[in-house]
C-alpha positions as CSV (number, residue, x, y, z in Angstrom):
1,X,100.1,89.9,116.5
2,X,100.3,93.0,113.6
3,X,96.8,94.1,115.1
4,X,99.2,94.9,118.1
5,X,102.5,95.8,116.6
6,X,100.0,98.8,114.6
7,X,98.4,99.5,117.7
8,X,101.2,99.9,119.7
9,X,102.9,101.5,116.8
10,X,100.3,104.2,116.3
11,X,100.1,105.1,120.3
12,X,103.7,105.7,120.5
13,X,103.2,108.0,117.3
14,X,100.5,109.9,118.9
15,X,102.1,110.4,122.6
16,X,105.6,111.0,121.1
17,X,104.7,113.7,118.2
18,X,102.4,115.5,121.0
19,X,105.7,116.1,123.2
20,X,108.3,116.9,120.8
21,X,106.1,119.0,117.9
22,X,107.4,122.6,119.4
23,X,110.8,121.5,118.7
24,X,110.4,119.8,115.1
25,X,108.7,122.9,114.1
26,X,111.7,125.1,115.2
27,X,113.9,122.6,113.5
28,X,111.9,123.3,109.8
29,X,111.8,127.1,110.0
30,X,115.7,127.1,111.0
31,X,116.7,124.6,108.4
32,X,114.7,126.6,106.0
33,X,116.1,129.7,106.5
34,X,119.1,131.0,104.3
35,X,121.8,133.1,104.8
36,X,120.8,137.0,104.7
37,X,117.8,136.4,105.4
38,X,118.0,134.9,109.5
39,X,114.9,135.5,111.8
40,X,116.0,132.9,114.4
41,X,119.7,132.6,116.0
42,X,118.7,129.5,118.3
43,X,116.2,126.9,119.1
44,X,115.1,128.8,122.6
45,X,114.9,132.1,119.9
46,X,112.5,130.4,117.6
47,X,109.9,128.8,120.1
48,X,110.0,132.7,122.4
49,X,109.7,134.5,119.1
50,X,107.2,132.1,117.8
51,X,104.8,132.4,121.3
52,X,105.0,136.2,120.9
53,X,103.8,136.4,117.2
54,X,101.7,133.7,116.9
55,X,100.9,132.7,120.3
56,X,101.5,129.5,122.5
57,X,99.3,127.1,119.7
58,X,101.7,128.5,116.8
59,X,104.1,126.0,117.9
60,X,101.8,123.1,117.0
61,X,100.9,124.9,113.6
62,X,100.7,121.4,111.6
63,X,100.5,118.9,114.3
64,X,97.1,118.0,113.6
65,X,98.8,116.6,110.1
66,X,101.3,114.7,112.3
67,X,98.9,113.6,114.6
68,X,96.2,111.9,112.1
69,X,99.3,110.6,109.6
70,X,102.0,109.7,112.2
71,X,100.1,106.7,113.3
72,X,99.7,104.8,110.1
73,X,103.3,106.5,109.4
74,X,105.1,104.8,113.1
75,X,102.8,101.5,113.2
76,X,104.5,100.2,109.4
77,X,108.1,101.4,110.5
78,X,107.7,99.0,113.5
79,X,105.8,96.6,112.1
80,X,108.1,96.3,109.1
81,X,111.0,96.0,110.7
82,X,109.5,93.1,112.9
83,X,108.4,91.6,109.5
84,X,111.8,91.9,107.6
85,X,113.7,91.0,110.6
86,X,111.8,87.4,111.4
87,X,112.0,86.7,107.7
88,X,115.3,87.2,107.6
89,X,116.1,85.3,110.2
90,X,117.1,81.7,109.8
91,X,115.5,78.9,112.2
92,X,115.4,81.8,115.3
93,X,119.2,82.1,115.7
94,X,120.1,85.6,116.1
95,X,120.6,87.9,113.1
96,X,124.1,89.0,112.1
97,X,124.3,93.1,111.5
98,X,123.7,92.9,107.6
99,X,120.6,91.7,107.8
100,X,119.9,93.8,110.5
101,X,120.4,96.8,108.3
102,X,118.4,95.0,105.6
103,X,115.9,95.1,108.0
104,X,116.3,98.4,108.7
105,X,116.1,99.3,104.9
106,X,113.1,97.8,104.2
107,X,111.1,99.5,107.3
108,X,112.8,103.1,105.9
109,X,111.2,102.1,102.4
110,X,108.1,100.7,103.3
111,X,107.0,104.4,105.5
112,X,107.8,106.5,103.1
113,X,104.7,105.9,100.9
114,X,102.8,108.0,104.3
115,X,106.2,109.8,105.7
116,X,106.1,111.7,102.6
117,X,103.2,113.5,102.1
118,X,103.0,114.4,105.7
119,X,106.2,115.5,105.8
120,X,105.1,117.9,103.0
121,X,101.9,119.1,104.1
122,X,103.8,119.6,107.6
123,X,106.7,121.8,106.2
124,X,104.2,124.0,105.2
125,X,102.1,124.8,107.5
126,X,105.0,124.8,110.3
127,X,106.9,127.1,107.8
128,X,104.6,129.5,107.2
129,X,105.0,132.0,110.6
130,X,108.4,132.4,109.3
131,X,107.9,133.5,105.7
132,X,105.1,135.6,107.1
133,X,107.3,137.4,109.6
134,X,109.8,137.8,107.3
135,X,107.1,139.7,104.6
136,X,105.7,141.7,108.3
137,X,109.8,142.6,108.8
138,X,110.8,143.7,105.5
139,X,107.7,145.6,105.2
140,X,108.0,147.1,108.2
141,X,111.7,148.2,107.3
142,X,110.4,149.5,103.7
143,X,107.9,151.6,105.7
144,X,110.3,153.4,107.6
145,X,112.7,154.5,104.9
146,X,109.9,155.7,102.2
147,X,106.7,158.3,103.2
148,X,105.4,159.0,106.8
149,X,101.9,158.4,104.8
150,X,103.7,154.8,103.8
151,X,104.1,154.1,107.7
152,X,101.4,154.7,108.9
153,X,100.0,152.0,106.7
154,X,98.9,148.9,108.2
155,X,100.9,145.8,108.0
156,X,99.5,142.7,105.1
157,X,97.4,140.4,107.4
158,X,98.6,136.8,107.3
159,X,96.7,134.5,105.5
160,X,96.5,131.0,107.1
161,X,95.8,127.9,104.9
162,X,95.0,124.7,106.0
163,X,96.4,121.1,105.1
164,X,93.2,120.2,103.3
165,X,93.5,123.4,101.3
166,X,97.3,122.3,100.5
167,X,96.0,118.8,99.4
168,X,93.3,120.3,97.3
169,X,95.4,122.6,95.0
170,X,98.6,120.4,94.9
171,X,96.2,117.6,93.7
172,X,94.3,120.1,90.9
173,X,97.8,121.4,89.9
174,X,99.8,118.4,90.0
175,X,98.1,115.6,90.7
176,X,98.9,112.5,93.5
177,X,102.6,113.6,92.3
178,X,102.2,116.8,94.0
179,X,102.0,115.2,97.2
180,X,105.3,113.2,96.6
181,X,107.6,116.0,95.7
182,X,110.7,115.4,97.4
183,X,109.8,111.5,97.8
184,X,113.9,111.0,96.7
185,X,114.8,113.1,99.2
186,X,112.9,111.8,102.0
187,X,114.0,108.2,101.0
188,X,117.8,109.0,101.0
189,X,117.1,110.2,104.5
190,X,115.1,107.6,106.2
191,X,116.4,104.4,105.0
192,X,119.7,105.6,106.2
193,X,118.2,106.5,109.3
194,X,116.5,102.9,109.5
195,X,119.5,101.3,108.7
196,X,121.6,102.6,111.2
197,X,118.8,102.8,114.2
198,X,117.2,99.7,113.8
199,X,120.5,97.7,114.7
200,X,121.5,99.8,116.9
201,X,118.9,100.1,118.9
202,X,117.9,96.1,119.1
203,X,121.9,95.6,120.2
204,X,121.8,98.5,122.7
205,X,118.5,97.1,124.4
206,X,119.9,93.8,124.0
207,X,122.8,95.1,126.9
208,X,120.1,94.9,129.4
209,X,118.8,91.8,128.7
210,X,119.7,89.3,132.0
211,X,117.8,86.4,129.9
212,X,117.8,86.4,125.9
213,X,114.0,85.1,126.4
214,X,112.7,88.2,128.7
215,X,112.2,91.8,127.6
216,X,115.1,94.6,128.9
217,X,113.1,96.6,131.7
218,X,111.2,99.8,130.3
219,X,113.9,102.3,131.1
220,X,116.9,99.8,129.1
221,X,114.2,100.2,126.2
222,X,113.4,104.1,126.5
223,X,117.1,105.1,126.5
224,X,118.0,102.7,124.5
225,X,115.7,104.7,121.4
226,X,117.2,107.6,123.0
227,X,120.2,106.7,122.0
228,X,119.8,105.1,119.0
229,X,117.4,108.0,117.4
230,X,119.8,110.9,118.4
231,X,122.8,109.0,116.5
232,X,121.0,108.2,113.7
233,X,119.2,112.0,113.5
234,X,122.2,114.0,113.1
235,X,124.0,111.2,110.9
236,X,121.5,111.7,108.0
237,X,120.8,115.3,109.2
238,X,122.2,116.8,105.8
239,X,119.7,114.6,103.9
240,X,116.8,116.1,106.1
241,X,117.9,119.7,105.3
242,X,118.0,118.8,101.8
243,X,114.4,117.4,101.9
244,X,112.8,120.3,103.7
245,X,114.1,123.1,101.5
246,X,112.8,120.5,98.4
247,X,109.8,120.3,100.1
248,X,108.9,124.1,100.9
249,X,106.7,125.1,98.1
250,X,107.0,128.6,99.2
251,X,110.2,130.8,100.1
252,X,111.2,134.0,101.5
253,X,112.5,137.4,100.5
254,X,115.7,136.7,98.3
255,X,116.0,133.0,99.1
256,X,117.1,130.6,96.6
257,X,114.5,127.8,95.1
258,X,115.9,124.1,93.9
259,X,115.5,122.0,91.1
260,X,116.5,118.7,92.5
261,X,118.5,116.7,95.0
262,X,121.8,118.1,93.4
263,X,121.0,121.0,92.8
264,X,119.7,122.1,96.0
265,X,123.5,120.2,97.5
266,X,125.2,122.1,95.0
267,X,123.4,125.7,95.9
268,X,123.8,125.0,100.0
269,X,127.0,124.4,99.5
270,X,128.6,127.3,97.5
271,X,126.1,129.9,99.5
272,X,126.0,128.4,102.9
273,X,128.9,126.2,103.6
274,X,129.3,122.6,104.5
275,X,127.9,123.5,108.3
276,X,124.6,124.1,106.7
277,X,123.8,120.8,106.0
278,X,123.6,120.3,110.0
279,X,121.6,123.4,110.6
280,X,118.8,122.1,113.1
281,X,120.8,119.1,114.1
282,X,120.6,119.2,117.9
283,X,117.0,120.5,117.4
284,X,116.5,116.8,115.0
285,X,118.2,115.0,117.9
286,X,116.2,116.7,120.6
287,X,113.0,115.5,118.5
288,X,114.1,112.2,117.7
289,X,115.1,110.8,121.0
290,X,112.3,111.3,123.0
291,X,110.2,110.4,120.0
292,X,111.6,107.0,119.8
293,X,112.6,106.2,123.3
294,X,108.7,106.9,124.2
295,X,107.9,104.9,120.6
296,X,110.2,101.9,122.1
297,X,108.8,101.7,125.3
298,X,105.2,101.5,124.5
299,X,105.7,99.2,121.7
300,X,107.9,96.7,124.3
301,X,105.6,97.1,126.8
302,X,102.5,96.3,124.9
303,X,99.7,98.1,125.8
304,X,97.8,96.6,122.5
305,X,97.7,93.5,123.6
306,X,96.9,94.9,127.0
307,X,93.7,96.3,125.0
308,X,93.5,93.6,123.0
309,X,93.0,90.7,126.0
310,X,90.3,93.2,127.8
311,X,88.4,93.1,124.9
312,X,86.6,89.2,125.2
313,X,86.8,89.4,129.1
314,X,84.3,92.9,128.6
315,X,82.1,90.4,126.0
316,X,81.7,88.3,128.9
């Protein structure tokens, strides 16, 4: 039933975006960050330089976005792509690839209306240690080469903002728009992402089916997203890195801003080469597999309607 499919859908969300955040916010800073201007070498040098500036919580510095949108945000990708899927279909036989990825397409465009503005409100706040470093750094460096009066100064105190205070002054500025900047972006990187995962996942799990009418076994299901996220992560990984610099409303010292889609392509790609257009990748794979075999698993094995068939028994 859809009651399920969003239930289930939501509770993978919530368990999956809880074990992975630390490593999606690593991803953002390093994708973010241009050349000249490098705070973080590695994945293992973000999250130890992160603890020590901003403590053990400053990984999960927007996850309470994630955590309150990515439910809505998981339960209509899945329960799209069941939708599209079954009406694509033709008397129950089994779909041919096309409409597979047709499937897929329409599950990438339906999420975006809530993938985008949490996206944006989550760049932001997971950002923001890195930009403040950077400021702390450079300051720190400006100190030591001017007056001894200059440093002894003390350093400018980060200023944290909240999501709500984001949402408030991008909607006085700019409107519901302002929460939709980089919605181009975002959909040239997950309906590609749909397209391929979608198919490949359902004929991956489909390999450890022993009967077409009973589910694969949890663990055919879990690597199964494993597999199928990671591929499809670091296939439209240049499109990601394109929609979090779009996204960033705020940059560092020296770091170039973008006008558009092409414009941001064209800058990355005369000042930082091809290769960084897969800056973060292994991080997005890292983040994506576990995301979506622990998604898979929960929304095969049901625990809606589990919920759901309690509920009259504890009437009675």
């Amino acid at each position: 039933s859809l009651p399920a499919k969003l239930i289930n859908g939501g509770i993978a969300g919530l368990i999956g975006v809880t074990c992975v955040f630390p490593i999606d916010l690593a991803k953002t800073r390093l994708q973010n960050q241009q050349n000249g201007q490098r705070m973080y070498s590695s994945l293992s040098d973000c999250l130890i330089k992160t603890i020590r500036s901003e403590g053990y919580f400053g990984m999960y510095r927007g996850a309470a976005v994630n955590l309150t949108l990515v439910t809505p945000e998981k339960a209509i990708k899945l329960a799209a792509n069941d939708f599209f899927r079954h009406h694509l279909s033709k008397d129950g036989k089994k779909l041919t690839l096309l409409r597979e990825m047709l499937a897929g397409c329409g599950a990438g465009t339906c999420q975006v209306i809530v993938t985008t503005p949490m996206e944006m409100l989550k760049i932001q706040l997971q950002d923001a240690g890195r930009i403040a470093a950077q400021k702390k750094l450079m300051a720190a460096q400006a100190q030591l080469s001017s007056s001894p009066a200059a440093a002894a100064a003390e350093p400018a105190v980060e200023t944290r903002t909240t999501a709500t205070q984001i949402t408030r002054e991008l909607l006085r500025s700019k409107g519901i728009a302002g929460l939709y900047k980089g919605l181009g972006a975002t959909l040239l990187r997950d309906v590609p992402f749909s397209i391929v995962y979608f198919p490949l996942f359902a004929n991956l799990n489909k390999l450890g089916q022993k009967d077409p009418n009973v589910k694969a076994p949890f663990y055919v299901s879990f690597l199964s997203g494993c597999v199928a996220g990671s591929t499809a992560a670091v296939a439209v990984n240049p499109c990601d890195v394109i929609k979090t610099r779009l996204q960033s409303l705020q940059r560092g010292v020296n770091e170039d801003t973008y006008s558009g889609i092409l414009d941001c392509t064209k800058k990355i790609l005369q000042k930082e080469g091809p290769t960084a257009f897969f800056k973060g990748a292994y991080c997005r794979a890292l983040v994506i597999a576990p995301l979506f075999g622990i998604a898979q698993v929960v929304y095969f094995i049901g625990i809606a309607e589990f919920l759901l068939d309690m509920l009259p028994k504890h009437r009675a």
